[in-house]
N, C-alpha and C positions, 0 to 999 in steps of 0.2 A: 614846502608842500610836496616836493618831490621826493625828498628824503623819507617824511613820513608813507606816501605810497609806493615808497621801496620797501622799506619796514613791515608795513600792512599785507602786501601781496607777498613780499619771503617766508610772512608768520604763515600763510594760505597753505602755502606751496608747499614748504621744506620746513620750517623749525615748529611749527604749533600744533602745541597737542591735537589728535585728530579726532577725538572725544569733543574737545573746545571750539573745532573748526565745525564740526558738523551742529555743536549747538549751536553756532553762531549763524548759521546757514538756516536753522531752525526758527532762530528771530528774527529771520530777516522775513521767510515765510508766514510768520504769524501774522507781520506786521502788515504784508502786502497784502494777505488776504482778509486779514482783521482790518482796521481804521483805513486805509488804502480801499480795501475793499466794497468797508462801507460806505465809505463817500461814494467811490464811482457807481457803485447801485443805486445811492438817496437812500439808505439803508432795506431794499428789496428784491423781491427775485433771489431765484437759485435755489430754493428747495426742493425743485423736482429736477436736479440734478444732482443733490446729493449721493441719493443710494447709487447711481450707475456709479458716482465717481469715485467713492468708496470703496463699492464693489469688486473695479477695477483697480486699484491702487491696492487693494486685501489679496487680489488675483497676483497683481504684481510682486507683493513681498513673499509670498509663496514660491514662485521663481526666481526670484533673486537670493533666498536664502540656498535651493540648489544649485543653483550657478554657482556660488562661492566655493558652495559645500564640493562639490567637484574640483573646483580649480587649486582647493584644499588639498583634495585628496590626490592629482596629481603630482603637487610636493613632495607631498608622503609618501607616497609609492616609486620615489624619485630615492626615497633613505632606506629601500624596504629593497636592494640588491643584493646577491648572491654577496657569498662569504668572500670571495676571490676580488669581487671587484670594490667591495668593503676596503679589503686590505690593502690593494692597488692605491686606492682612492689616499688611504692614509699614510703609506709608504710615500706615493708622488709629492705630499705637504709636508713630510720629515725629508725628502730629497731636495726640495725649494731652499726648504730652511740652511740646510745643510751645503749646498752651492752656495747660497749667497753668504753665511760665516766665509767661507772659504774667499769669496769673492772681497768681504769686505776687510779680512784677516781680525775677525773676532769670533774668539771661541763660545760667546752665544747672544742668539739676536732675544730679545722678548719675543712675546707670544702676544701676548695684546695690541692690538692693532697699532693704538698711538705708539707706543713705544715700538715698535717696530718699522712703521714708516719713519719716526723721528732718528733711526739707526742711518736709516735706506738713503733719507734725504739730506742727514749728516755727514755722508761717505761721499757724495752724489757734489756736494757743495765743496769738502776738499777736496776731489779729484780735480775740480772744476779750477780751487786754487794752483794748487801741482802743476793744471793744465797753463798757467797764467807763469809760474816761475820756470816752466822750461820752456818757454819762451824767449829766445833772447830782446831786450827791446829796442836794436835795430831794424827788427822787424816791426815798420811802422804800422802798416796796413792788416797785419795777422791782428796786430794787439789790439788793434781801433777795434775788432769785430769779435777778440775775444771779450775786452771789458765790456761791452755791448751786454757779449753772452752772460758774463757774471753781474750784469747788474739785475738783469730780468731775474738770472736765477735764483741770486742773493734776495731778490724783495719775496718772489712766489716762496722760495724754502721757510724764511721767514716768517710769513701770513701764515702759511701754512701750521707750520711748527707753534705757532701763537697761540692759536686754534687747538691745536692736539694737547695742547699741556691742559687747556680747561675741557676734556670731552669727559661727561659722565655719563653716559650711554650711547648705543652703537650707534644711532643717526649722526652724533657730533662727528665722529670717526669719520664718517663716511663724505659729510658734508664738506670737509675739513680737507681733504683730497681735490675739493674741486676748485681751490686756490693754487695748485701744483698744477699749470698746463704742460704736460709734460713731451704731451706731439709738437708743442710749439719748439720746446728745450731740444729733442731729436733734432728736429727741422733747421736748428738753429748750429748745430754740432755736426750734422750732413751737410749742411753747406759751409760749413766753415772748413771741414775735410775735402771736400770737392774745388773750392777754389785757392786753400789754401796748401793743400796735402804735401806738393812740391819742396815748402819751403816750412814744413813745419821739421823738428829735431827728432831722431828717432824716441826719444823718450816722451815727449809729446805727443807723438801720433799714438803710440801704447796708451797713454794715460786718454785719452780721446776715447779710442775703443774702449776703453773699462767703463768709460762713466757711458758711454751706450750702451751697455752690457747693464749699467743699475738702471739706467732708465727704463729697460726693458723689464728688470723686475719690478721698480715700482708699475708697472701697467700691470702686470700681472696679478701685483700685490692688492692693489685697488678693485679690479675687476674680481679678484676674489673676496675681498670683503664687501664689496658691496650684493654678494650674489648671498653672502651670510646673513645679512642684513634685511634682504629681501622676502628672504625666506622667514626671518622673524620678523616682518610688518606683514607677510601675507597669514602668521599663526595670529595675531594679532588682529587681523581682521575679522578672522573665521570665528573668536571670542569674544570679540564686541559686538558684532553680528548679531551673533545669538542674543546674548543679554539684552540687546535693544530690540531685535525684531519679534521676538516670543513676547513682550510686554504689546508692544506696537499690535499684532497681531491678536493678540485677547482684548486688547479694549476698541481695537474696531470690531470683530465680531460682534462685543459685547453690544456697541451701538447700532448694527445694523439687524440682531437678534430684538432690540427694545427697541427702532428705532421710536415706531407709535408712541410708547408709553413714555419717552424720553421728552421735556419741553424745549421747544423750537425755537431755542434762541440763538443768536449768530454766534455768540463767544464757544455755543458748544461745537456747532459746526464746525469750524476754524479750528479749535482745538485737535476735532477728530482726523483733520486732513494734516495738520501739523504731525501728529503722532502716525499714522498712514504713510508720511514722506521721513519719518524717520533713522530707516534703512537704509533708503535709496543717497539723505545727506550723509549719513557716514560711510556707504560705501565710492561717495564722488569724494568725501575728506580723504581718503586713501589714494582713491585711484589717481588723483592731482598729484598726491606726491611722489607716488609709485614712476611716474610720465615723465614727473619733474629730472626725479634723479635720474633716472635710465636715460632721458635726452642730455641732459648734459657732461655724463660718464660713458655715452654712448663708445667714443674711439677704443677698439680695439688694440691699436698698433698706429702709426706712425701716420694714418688720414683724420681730419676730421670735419667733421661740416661749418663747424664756427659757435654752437651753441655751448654755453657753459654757464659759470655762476657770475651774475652781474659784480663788475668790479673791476674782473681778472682782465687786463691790458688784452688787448689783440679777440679779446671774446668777446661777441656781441650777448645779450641778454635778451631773453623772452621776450 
């Protein structure tokens, strides 16, 4: 039972279509206010609260389609920068790229997310071995706290990488990140530097730094694809919007224009409030996952609150 409402609430949040989430949202509406509904009335009442509520809900999709439409056009005017900061912009993602080859000593990373992270977390996992054979194994105490470190790491690169070989579009990518805790991995490589630092080998404490140094690109690396991503679920929303709310909003009109001449029966009512709330469910099917992923990729750098993708060791879940 638990499994399946893990299943249930992941498909809400993060993996299901947001098209399917909101009609799903929409059945659940019809039903409460349909046969739910009619029972709890004895099937009466509420017709002289139809047109306010209507009215109100026709008022409301009116406002919500500009609200979007603004938050839209914020993005957009975000890509609509002078020539200089254009080219800035593209130079700084050819300079990324081009430190980390250097960093990882390959002459070129992909461009595609998975394969780029699988580059990032590939280097990031031998360093980590490197880290493990200049070690001498007299040192007892170092090596308890390094295997430690390479078992966490060895399972997250893993999941992770499992994950990235099946992504067919940009959410897998992104979702697929959030099995790599990688503030945990710092956190785990700063203390092991601070209690250990003394007694580690000079080519150990090098190889230490480096894979700090990738872990800091993969945060970088994530936090920029996820802000790609972001931006194509917010174009995303502004087009399903439309499509749902211009139909939504001509066929209430149409029934508040007829409502007289239209027959007064429940299944029509119920209908017209279903298609009324039909903006408002796909714009909460977005906004759920929009919250979802930002809370759980929220760490910039090297803090974080605790929240992440259920599963992942040491992160609590929603």
């Amino acid at each position: 039972m638990t499994s399946r409402w893990t299943s249930l609430s992941r498909w809400v949040l993060l993996t299901g279509d947001r098209r399917a989430v909101a009609a799903a949202l929409l059945a659940a509406f019809a039903v409460l206010f349909g046969p739910v509904g009619h029972l709890v009335t004895l099937g009466g009442g509420g017709r002289e609260t139809t047109v306010p509520l209507v009215t109100t809900l026709l008022s409301g999709n009116f406002v919500l389609v500009s609200i979007v439409v603004s938050v839209n056009s914020v993005f957009v005017s975000g890509e609509q920068s002078p020539l200089g900061q254009q080219f800035g912009r593209i130079r700084d993602t050819a300079e990324f790229r081009r430190q980390l080859e250097s960093v990882v000593e390959a002459d070129h990373v992909p461009a595609d997310p998975e394969g780029f992270l699988q580059v990032l977390t590939g280097d990031i996992v031998e360093r980590g071995q490197r880290l493990q054979d200049d070690v001498p194994p007299a040192d007892v105490d170092v090596r308890a706290d390094l295997d430690a470190y390479l078992d966490r790491l060895g399972a997250a690169s893993g999941e992770m990488n499992a994950r990235l070989r099946d992504v067919e579009r940009p959410l897998e990518a992104v979702l697929a990140t959030m099995r790599f805790d990688y503030a945990r991995q710092v956190e785990d490589l700063q203390r092991l530097r601070a209690e250990h630092g003394d007694d580690l080998p000079e080519q150990a404490a090098t190889t230490l730094e480096e894979t700090l140094d990738l872990l800091e690109y993969f945060a970088v690396a994530r936090a920029y694809f996820k802000s790609l991503y972001l931006r194509r679920e917010f174009a995303g929303l502004s087009t399903n919007l439309v499509y749902v709310a211009v139909p939504s909003i001509a066929a209430v009109s149409f029934f508040l224009l007829h409502f007289s001449q239209l027959p007064s029966t429940h299944a029509l009512v119920v209908a017209v409030h279903v298609l009324a709330l039909a903006p408002f469910a796909l714009l909460s099917a977005y906004v759920v996952r929009v919250a979802a992923i930002s809370r759980r990729t929220e760490s910039p750098g090297h803090f974080v609150f605790g929240d992440g993708e259920p599963g992942v060791p040491g992160v609590s879940s929603p």
